[in-house]
C-alpha positions in Angstrom: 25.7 -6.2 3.5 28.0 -3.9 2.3 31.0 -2.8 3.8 32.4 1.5 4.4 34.9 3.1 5.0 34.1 5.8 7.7 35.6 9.3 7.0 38.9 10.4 8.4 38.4 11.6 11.9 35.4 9.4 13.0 35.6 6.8 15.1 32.6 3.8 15.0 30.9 4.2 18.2 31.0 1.8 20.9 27.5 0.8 21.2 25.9 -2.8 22.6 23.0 -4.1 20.5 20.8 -5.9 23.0 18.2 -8.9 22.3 15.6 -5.9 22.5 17.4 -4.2 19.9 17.8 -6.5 17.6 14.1 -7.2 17.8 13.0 -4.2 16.8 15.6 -3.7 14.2 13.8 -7.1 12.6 10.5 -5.8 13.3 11.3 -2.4 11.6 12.7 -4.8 8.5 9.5 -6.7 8.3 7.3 -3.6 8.4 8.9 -2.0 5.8 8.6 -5.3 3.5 5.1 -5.1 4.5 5.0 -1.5 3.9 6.2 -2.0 -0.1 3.4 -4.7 -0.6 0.6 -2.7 0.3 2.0 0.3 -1.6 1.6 -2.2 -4.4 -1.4 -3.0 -3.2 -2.5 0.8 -2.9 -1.4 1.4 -6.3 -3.0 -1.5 -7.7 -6.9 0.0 -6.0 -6.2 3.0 -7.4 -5.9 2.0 -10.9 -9.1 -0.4 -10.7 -11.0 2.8 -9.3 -10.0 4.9 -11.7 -10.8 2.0 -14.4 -14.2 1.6 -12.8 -14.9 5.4 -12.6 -14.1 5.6 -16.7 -16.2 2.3 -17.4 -18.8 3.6 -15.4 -18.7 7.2 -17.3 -19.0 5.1 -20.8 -21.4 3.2 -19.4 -24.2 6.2 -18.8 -23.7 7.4 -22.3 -25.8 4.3 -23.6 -29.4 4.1 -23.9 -31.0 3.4 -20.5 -32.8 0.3 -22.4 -30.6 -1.1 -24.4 -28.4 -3.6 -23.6 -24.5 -4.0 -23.0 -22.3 -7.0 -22.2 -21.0 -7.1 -18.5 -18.4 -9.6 -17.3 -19.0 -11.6 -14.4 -16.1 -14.3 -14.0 -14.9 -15.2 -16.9 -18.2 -14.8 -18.9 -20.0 -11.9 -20.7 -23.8 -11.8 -20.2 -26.1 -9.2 -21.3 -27.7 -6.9 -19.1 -29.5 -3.5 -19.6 -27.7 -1.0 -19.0 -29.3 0.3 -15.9 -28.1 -3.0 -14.4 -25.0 -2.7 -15.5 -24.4 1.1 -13.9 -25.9 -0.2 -10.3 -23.4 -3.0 -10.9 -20.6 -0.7 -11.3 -21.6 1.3 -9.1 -21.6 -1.6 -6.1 -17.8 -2.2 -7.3 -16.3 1.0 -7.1 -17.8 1.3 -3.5 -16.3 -2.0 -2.8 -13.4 -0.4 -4.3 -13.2 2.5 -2.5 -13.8 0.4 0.9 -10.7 -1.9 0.0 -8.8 1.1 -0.9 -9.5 3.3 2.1 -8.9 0.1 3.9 -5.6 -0.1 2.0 -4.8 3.5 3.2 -5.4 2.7 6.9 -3.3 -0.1 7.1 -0.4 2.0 5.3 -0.6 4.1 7.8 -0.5 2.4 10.6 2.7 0.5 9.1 4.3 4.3 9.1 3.7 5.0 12.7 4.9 2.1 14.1 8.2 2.2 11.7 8.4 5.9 13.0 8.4 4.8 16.6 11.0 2.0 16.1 12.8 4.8 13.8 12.9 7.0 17.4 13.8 4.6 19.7 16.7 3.1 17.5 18.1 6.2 16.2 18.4 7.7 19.9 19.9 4.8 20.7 22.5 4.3 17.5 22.8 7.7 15.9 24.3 7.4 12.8 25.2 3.9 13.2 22.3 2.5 12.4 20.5 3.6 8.9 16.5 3.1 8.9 15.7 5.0 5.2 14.0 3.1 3.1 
């Protein structure tokens, strides 16, 4: 915690922080630890769906009978390549599930630090800083 120096002229206001308070000032911190782990999260979907819409692009350029090496685990089989596109297919909706899934839960993080945010601020002002 850092210590400042308030500007010439301003007084700190005189304001209790209650058990309710303080509650919500540690809920609104554990949200927005929450909140940076499933942007992680978030960004992390994104990249695999973008990886799997590329593979998946490469993939329908080959021969329909021929066959290409799909991993599974930590092993590489063959598989025609039909397979493999249904296959890719199935992940990138999985994909998109988890990342819509992703998105929701982001969401609902951000209302519920925007409702602390209201109550807290009208209570503190500017004594209390809630920005990430």
């Amino acid at each position: 915690m850092s210590l400042q120096m308030l500007p010439a002229g301003q007084e700190t206001p005189d304001v209790q922080v209650s058990w309710e308070d303080q509650q919500r000032i540690n809920e609104f911190s554990k949200l927005n630890s929450r909140l940076s782990e499933l942007e992680e999260l978030h960004q992390k979907k994104q990249d695999e769906n973008a990886y799997l819409e590329d593979v998946g692009t490469e993939i329908e350029l080959v021969d329909e009978d021929e066959f290409v090496q799909y991993k599974i685990g930590d092993s590489f089989y063959w598989l025609k390549q039909s397979e493999v596109v249904e296959k890719i297919e199935e992940q990138t909706e999985s994909a998109m599930a988890e990342l819509n899934d992703v998105e929701v839960k982001v969401q609902f993080i951000k209302d519920e630090m925007d409702e602390l945010k209201r109550v807290l601020y009208k209570k503190f002002g500017n004594s209390i800083n809630l920005e990430r």
